[in-house]
DRENTORKOL-3810 file (N, C-alpha, C; in nm, 4 decimals):
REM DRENTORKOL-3810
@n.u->11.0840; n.v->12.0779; n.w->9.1649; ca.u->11.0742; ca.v->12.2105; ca.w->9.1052; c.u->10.9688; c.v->12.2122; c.w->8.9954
@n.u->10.9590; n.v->12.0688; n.w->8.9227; ca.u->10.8759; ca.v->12.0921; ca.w->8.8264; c.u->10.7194; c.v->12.1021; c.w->8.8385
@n.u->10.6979; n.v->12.0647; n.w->8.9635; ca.u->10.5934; ca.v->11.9984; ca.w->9.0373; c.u->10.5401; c.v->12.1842; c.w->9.0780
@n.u->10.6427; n.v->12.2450; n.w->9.1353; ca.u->10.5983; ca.v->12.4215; ca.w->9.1573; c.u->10.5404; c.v->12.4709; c.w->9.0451
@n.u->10.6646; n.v->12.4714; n.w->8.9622; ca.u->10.6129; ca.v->12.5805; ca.w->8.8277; c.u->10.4488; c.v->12.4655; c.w->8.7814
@n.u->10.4424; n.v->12.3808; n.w->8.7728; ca.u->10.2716; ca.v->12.3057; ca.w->8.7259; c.u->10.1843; c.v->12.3668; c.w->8.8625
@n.u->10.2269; n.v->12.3432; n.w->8.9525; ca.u->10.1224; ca.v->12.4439; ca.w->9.0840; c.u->10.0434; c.v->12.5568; c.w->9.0339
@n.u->10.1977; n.v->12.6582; n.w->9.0129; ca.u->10.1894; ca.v->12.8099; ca.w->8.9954; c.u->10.1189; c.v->12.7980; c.w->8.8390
@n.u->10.1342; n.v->12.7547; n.w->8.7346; ca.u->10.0628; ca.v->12.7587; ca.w->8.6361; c.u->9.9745; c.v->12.6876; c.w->8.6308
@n.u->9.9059; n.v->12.6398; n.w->8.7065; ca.u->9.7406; ca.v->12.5578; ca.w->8.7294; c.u->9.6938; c.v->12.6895; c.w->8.8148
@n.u->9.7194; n.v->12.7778; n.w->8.9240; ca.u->9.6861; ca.v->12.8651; ca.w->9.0247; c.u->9.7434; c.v->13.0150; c.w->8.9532
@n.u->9.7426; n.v->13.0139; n.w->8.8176; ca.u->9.7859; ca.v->13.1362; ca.w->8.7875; c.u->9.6797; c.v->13.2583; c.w->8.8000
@n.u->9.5496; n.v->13.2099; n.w->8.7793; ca.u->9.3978; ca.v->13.2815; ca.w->8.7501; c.u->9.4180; c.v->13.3302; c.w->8.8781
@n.u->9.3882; n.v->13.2501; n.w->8.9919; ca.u->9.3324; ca.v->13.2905; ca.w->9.1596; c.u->9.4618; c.v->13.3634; c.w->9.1710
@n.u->9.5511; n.v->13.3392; n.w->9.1846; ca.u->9.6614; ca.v->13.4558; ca.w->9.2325; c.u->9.6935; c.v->13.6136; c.w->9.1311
@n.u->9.6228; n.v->13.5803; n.w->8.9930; ca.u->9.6662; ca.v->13.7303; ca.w->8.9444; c.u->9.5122; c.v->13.7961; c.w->8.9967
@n.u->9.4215; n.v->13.7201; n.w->8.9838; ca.u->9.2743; ca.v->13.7877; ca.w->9.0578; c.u->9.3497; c.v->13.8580; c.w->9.2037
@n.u->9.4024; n.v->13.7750; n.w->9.2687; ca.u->9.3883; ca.v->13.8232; ca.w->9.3965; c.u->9.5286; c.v->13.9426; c.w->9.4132
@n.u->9.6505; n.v->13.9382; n.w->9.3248; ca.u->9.7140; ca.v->14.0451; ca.w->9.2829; c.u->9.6400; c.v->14.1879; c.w->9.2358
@n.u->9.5376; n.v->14.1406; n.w->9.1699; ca.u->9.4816; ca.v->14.2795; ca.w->9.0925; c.u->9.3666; c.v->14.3018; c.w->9.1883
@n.u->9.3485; n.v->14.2577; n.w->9.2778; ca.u->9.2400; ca.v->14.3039; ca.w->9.4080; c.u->9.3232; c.v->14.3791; c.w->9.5047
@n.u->9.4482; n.v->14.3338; n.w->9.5435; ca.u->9.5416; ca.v->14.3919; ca.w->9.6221; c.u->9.6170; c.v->14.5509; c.w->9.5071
@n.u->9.5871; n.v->14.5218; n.w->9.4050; ca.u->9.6729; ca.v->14.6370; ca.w->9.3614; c.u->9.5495; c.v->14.7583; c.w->9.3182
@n.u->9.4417; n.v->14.7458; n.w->9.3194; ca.u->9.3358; ca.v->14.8607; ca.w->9.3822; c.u->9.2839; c.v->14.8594; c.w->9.4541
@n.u->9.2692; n.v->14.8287; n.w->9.5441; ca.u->9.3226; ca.v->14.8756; ca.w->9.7152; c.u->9.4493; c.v->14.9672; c.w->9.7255
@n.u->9.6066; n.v->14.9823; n.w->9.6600; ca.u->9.6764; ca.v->15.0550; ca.w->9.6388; c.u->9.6604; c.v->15.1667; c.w->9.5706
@n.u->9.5887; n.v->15.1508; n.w->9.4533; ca.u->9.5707; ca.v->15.2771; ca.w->9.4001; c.u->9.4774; c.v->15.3361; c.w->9.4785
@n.u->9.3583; n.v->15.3123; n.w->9.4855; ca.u->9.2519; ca.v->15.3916; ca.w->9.5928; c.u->9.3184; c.v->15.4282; c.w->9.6943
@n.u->9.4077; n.v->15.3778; n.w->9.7742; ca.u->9.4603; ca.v->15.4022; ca.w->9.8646; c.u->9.5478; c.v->15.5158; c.w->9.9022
@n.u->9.6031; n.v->15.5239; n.w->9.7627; ca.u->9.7400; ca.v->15.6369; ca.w->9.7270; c.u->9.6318; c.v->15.7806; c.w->9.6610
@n.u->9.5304; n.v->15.7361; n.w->9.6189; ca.u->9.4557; ca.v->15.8483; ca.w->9.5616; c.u->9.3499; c.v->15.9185; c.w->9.6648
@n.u->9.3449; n.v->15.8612; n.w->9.7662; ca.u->9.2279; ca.v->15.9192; ca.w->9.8659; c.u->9.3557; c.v->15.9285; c.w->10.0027
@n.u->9.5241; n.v->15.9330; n.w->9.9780; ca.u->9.6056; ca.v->15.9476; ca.w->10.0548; c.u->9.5946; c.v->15.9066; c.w->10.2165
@n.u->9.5712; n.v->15.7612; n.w->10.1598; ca.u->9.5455; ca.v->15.6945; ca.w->10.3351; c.u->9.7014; c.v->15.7205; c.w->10.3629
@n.u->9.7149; n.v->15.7147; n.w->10.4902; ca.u->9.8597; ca.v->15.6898; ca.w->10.5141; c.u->9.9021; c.v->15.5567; c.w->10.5065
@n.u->10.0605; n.v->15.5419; n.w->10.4740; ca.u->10.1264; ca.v->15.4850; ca.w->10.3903; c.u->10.1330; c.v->15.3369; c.w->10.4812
@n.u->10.1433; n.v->15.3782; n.w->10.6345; ca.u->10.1771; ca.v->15.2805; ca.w->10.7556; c.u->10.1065; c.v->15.1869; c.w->10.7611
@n.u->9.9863; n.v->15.2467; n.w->10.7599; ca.u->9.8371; ca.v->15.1438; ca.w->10.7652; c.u->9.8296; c.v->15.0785; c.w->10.6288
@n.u->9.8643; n.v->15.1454; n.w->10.4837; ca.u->9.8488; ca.v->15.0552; ca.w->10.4004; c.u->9.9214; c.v->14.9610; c.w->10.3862
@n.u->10.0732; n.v->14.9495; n.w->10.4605; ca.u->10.2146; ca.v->14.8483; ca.w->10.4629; c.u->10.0958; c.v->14.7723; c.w->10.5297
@n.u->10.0754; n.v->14.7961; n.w->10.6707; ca.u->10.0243; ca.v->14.7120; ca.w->10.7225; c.u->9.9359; c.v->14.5847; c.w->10.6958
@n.u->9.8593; n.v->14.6444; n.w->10.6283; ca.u->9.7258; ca.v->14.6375; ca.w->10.5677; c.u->9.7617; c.v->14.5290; c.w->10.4320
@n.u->9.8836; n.v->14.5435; n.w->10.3549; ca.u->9.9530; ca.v->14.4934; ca.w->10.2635; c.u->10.0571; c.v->14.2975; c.w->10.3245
@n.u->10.0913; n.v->14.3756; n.w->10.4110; ca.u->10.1521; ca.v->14.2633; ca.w->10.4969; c.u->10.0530; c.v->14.1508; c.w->10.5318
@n.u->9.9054; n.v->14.1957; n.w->10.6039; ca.u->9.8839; ca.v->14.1212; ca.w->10.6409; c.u->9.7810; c.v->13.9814; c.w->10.5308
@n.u->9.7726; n.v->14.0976; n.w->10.3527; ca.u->9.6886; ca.v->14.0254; ca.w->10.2988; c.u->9.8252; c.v->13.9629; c.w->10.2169
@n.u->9.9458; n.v->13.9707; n.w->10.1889; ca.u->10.0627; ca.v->13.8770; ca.w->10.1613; c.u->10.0653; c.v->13.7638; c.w->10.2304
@n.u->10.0899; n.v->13.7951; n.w->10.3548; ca.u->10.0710; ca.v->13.6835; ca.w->10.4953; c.u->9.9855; c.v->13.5077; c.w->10.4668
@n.u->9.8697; n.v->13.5931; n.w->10.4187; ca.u->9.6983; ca.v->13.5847; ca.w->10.4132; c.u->9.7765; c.v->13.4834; c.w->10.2890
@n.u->9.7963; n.v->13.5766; n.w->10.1382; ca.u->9.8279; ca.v->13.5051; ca.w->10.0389; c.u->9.9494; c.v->13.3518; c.w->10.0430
@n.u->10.0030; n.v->13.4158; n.w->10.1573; ca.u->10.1232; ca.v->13.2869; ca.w->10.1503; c.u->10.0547; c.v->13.1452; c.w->10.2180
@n.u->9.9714; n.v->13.1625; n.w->10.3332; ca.u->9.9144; ca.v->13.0539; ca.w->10.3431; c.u->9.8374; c.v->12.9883; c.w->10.2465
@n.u->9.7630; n.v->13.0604; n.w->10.1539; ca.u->9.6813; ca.v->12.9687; ca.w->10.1122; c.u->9.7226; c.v->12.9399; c.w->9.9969
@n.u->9.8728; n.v->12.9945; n.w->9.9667; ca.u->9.9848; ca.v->12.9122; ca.w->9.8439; c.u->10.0212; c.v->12.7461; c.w->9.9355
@n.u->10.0973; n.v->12.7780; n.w->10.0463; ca.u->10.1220; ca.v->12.6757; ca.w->10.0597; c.u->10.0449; c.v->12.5490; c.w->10.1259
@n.u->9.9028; n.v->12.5685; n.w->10.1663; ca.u->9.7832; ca.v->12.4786; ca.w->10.1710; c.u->9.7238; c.v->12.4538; c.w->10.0840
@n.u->9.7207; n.v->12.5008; n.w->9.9744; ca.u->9.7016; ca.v->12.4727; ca.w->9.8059; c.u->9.7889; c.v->12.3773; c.w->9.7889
@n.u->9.9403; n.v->12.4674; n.w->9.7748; ca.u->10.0487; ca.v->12.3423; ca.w->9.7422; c.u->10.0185; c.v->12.1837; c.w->9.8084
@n.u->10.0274; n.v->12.2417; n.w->9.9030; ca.u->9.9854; ca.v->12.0516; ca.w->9.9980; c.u->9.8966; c.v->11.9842; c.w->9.9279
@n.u->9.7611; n.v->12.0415; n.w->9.9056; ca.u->9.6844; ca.v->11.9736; ca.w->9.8807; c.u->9.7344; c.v->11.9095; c.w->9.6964
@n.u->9.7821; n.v->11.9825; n.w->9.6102; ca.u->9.8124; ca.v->11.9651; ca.w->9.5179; c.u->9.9494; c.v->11.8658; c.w->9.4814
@n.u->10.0401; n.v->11.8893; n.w->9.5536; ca.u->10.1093; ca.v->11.7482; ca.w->9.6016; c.u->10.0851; c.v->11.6499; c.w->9.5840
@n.u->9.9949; n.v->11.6582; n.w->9.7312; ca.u->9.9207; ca.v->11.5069; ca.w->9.8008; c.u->9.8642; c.v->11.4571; c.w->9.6407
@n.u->9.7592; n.v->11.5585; n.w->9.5641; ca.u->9.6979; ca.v->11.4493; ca.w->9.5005; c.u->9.8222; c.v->11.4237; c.w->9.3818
@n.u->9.8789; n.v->11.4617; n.w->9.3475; ca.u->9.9143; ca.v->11.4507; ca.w->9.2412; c.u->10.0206; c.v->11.3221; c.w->9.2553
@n.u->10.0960; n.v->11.2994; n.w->9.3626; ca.u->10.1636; ca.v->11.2033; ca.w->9.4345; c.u->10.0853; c.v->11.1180; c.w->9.4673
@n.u->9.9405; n.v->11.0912; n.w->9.4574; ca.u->9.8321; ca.v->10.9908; ca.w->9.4639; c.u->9.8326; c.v->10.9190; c.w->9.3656
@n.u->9.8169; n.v->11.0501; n.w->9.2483; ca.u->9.7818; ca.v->10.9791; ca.w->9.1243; c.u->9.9003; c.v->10.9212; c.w->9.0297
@n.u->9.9939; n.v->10.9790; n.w->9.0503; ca.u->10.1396; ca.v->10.9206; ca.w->9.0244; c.u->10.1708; c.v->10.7284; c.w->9.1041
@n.u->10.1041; n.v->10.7519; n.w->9.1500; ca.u->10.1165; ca.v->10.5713; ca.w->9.2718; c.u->9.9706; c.v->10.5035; c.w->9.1829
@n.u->9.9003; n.v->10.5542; n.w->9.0979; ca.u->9.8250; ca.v->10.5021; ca.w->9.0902; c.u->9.8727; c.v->10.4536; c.w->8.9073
@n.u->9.9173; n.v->10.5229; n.w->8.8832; ca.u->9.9715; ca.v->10.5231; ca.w->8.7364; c.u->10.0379; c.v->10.4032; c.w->8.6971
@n.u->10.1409; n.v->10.3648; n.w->8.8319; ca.u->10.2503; ca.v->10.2425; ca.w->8.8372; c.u->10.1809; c.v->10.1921; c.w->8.8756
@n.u->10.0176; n.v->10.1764; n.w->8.9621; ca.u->9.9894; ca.v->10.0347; ca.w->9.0094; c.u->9.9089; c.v->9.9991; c.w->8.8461
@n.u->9.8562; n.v->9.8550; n.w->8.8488; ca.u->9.7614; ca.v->9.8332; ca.w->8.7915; c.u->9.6111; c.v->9.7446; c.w->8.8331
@n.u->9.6158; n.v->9.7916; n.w->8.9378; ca.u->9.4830; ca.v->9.7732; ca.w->8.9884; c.u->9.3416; c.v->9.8764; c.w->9.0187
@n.u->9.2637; n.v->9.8149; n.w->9.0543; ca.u->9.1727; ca.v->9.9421; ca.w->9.0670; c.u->9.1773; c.v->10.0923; c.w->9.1816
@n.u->9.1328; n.v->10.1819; n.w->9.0814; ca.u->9.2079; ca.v->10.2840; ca.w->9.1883; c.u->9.1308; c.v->10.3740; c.w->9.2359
@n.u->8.9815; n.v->10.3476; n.w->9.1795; ca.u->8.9129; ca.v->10.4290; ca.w->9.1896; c.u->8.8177; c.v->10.4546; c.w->9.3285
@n.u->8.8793; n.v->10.3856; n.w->9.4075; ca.u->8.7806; ca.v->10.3628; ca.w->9.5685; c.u->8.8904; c.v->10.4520; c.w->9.6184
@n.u->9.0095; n.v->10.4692; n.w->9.5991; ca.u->9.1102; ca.v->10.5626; ca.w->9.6453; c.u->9.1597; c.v->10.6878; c.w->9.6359
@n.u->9.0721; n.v->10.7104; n.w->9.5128; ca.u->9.1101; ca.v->10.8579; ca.w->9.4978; c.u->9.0293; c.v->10.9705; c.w->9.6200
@n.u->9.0870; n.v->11.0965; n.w->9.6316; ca.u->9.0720; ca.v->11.1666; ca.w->9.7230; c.u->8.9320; c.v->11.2542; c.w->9.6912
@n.u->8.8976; n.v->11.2901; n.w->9.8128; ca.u->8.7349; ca.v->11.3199; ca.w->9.7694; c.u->8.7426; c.v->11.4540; c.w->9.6714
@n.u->8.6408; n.v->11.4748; n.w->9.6130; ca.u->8.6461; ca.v->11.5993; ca.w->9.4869; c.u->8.5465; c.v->11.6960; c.w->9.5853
@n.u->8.6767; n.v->11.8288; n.w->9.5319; ca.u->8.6619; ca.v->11.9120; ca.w->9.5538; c.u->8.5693; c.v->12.0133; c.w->9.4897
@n.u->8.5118; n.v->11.9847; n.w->9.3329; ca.u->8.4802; ca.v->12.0449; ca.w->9.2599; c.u->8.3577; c.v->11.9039; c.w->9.1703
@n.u->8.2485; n.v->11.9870; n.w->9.1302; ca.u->8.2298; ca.v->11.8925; ca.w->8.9939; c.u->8.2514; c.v->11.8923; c.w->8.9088
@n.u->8.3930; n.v->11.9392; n.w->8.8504; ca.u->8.4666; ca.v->11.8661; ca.w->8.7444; c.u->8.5284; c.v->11.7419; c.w->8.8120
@n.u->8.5704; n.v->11.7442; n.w->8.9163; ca.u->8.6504; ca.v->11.6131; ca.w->8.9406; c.u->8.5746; c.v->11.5210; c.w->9.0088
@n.u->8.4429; n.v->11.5290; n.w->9.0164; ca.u->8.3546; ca.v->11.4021; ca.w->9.0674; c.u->8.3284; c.v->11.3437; c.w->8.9621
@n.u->8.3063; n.v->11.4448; n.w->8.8274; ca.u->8.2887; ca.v->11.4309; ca.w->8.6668; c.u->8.3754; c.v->11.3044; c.w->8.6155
@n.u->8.5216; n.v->11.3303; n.w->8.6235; ca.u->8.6810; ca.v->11.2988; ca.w->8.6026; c.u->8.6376; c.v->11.1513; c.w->8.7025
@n.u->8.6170; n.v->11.1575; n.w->8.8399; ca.u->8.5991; ca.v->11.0296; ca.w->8.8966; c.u->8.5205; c.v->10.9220; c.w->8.8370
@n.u->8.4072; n.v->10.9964; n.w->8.7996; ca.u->8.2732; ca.v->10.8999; ca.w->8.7424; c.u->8.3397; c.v->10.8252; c.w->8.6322
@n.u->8.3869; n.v->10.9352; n.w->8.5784; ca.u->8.4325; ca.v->10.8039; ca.w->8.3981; c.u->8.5594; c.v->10.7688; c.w->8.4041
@n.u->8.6375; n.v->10.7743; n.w->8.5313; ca.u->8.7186; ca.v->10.7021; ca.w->8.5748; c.u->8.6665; c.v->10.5706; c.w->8.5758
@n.u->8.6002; n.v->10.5665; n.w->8.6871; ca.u->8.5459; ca.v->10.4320; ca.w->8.7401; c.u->8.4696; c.v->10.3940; c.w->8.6359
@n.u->8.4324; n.v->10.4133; n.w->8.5148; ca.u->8.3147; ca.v->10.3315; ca.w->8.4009; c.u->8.4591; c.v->10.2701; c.w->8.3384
@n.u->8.5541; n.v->10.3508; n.w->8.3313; ca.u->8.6840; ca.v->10.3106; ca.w->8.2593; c.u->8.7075; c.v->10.1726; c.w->8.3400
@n.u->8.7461; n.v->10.2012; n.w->8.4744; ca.u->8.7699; ca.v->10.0464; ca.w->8.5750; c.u->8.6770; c.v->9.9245; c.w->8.5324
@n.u->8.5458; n.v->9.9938; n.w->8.5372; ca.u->8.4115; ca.v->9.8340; ca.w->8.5024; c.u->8.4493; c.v->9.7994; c.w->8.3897
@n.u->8.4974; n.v->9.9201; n.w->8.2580; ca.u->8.5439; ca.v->9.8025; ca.w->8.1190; c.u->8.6063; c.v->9.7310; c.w->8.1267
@n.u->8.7591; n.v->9.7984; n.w->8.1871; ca.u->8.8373; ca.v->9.7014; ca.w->8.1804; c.u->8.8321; c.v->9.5706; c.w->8.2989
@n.u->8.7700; n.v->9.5852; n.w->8.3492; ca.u->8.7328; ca.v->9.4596; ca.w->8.4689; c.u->8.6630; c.v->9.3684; c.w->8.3368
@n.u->8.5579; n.v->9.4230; n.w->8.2440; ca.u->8.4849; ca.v->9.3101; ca.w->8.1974; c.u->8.5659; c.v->9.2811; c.w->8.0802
@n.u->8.6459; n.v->9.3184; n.w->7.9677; ca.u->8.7314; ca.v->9.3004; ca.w->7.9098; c.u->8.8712; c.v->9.1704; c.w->7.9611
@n.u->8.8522; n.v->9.2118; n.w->8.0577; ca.u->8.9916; ca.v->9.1087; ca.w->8.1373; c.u->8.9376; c.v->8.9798; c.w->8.1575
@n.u->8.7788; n.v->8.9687; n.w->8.2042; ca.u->8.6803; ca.v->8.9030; ca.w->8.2477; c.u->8.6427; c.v->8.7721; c.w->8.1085
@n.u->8.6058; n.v->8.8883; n.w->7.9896; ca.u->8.6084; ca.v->8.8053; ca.w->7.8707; c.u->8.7573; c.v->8.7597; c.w->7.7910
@n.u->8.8245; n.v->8.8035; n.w->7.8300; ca.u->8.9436; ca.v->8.7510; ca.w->7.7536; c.u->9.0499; c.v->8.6388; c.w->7.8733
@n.u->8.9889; n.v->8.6543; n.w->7.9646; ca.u->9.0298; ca.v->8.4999; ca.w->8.0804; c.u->8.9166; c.v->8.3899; c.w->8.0421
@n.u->8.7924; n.v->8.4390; n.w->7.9854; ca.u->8.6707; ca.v->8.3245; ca.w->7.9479; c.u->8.7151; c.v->8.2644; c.w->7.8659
@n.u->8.7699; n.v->8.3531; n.w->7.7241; ca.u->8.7706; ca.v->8.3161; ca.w->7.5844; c.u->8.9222; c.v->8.2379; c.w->7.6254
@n.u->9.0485; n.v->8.2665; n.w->7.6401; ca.u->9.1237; ca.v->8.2058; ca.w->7.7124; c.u->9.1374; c.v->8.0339; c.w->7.7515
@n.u->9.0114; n.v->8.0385; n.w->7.8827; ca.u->8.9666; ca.v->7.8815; ca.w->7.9009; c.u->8.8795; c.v->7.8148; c.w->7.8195
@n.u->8.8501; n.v->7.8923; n.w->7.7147; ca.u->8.7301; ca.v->7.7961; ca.w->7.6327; c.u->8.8370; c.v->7.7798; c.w->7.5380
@n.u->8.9392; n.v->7.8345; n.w->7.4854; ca.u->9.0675; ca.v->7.8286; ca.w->7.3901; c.u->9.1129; c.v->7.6771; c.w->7.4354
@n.u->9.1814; n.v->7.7038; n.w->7.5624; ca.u->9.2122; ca.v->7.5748; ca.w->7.6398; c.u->9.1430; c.v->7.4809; c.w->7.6385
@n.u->9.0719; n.v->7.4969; n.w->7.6824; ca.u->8.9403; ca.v->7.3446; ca.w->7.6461; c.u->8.9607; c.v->7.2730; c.w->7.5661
@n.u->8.9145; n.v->7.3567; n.w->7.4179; ca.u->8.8844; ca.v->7.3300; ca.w->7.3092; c.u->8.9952; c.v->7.2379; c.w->7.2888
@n.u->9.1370; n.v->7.3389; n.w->7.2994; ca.u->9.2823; ca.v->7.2328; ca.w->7.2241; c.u->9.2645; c.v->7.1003; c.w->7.3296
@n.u->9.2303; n.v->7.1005; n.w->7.4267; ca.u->9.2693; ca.v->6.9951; ca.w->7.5547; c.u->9.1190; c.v->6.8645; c.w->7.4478
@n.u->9.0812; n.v->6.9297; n.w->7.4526; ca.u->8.9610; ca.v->6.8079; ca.w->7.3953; c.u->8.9912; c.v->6.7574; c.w->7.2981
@n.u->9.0492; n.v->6.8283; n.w->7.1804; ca.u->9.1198; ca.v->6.8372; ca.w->7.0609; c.u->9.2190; c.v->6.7007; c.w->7.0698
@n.u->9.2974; n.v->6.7181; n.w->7.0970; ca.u->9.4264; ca.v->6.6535; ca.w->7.1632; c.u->9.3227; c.v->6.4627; c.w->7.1889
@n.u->9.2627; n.v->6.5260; n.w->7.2950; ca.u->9.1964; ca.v->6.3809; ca.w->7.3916; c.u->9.1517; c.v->6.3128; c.w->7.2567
@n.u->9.0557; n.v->6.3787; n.w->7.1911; ca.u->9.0329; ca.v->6.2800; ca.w->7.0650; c.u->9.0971; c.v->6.2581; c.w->6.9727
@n.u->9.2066; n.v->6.3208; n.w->6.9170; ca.u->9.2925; ca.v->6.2699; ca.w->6.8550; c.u->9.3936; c.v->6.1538; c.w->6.8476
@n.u->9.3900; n.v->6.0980; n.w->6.9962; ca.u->9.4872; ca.v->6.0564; ca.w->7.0119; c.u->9.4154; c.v->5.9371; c.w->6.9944
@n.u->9.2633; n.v->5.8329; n.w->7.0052; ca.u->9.2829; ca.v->5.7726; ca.w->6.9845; c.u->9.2640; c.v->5.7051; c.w->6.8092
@n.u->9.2153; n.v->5.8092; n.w->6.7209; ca.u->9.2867; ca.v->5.7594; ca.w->6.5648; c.u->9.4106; c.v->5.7436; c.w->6.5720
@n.u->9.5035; n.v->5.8326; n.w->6.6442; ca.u->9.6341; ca.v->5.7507; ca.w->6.5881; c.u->9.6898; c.v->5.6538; c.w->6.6530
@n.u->9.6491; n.v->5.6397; n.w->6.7899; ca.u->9.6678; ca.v->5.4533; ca.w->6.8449; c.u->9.6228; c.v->5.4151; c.w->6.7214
@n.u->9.5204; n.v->5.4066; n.w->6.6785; ca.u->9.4467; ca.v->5.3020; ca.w->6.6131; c.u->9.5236; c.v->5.2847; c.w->6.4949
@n.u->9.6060; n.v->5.3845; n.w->6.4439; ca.u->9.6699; ca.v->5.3433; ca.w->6.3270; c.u->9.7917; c.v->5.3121; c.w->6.3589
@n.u->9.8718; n.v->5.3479; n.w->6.4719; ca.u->9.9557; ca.v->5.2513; ca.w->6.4942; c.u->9.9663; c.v->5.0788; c.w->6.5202
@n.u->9.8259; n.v->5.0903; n.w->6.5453; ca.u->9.7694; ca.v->4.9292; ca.w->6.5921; c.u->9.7169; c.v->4.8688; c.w->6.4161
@n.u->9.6882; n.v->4.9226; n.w->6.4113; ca.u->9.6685; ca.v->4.8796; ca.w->6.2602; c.u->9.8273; c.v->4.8399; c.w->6.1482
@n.u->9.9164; n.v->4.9558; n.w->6.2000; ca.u->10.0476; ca.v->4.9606; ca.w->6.0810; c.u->10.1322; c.v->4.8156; c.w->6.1564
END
């Protein structure tokens, strides 16, 4: 349900546009006294019209949003997967998506480096230490 009302209030613009296109067509209609039959008609068939492309909207708005929800819980890269853009805002939204993915790829990249050079360091650390204190046990 919550997933509708975010639909209907993301699609509020295109549907009151296309309400207030359908509702003068009514007034013109009632003022130049078309008959009433043909305007039902005429009304029916752009409702009809409107309901499909609510619920092929909806689909599509779903789908992605149920994309990006799977992508939220993964933590891998996600950006070869997202669905193609429809608009250039969301090729926009893709692009600095994916600059976001290359940071954190090189971030992960330097902090697994710094990591094994950490390791090293103590592992070498260790190796030479150990033989001053043979030596002072061999000495005591």
């Amino acid at each position: 349900m919550k997933l509708l009302i975010a639909f209907f209030k993301d699609k509020t613009r295109e549907i009151s546009l296309y309400a207030g296109t359908v509702g003068i067509f009514i007034v013109v209609a009632f003022l130049y006294n078309i008959r009433m039959d043909a305007l039902k008609y005429a009304l029916l068939l752009v409702i009809l019209w409107l309901l499909l492309y609510v619920i092929t909207e909806y689909h599509r708005f779903r789908k992605k949003h149920l994309l990006l929800e799977r992508f939220k819980k993964s933590t891998q890269e996600c950006t070869k997967e997202l669905p193609e853009c429809r608009n250039l805002l969301e090729l926009d939204y893709q692009e600095l998506l994916g600059i976001f993915d290359e940071k954190i790829l090189e971030l992960k990249s330097e902090a697994r480096i710094k990591g094994q050079d950490l390791s090293d360091y103590y592992g070498m650390w260790v190796h030479q230490i150990k033989t001053p204190i043979a030596a002072m046990h061999i000495l005591l």
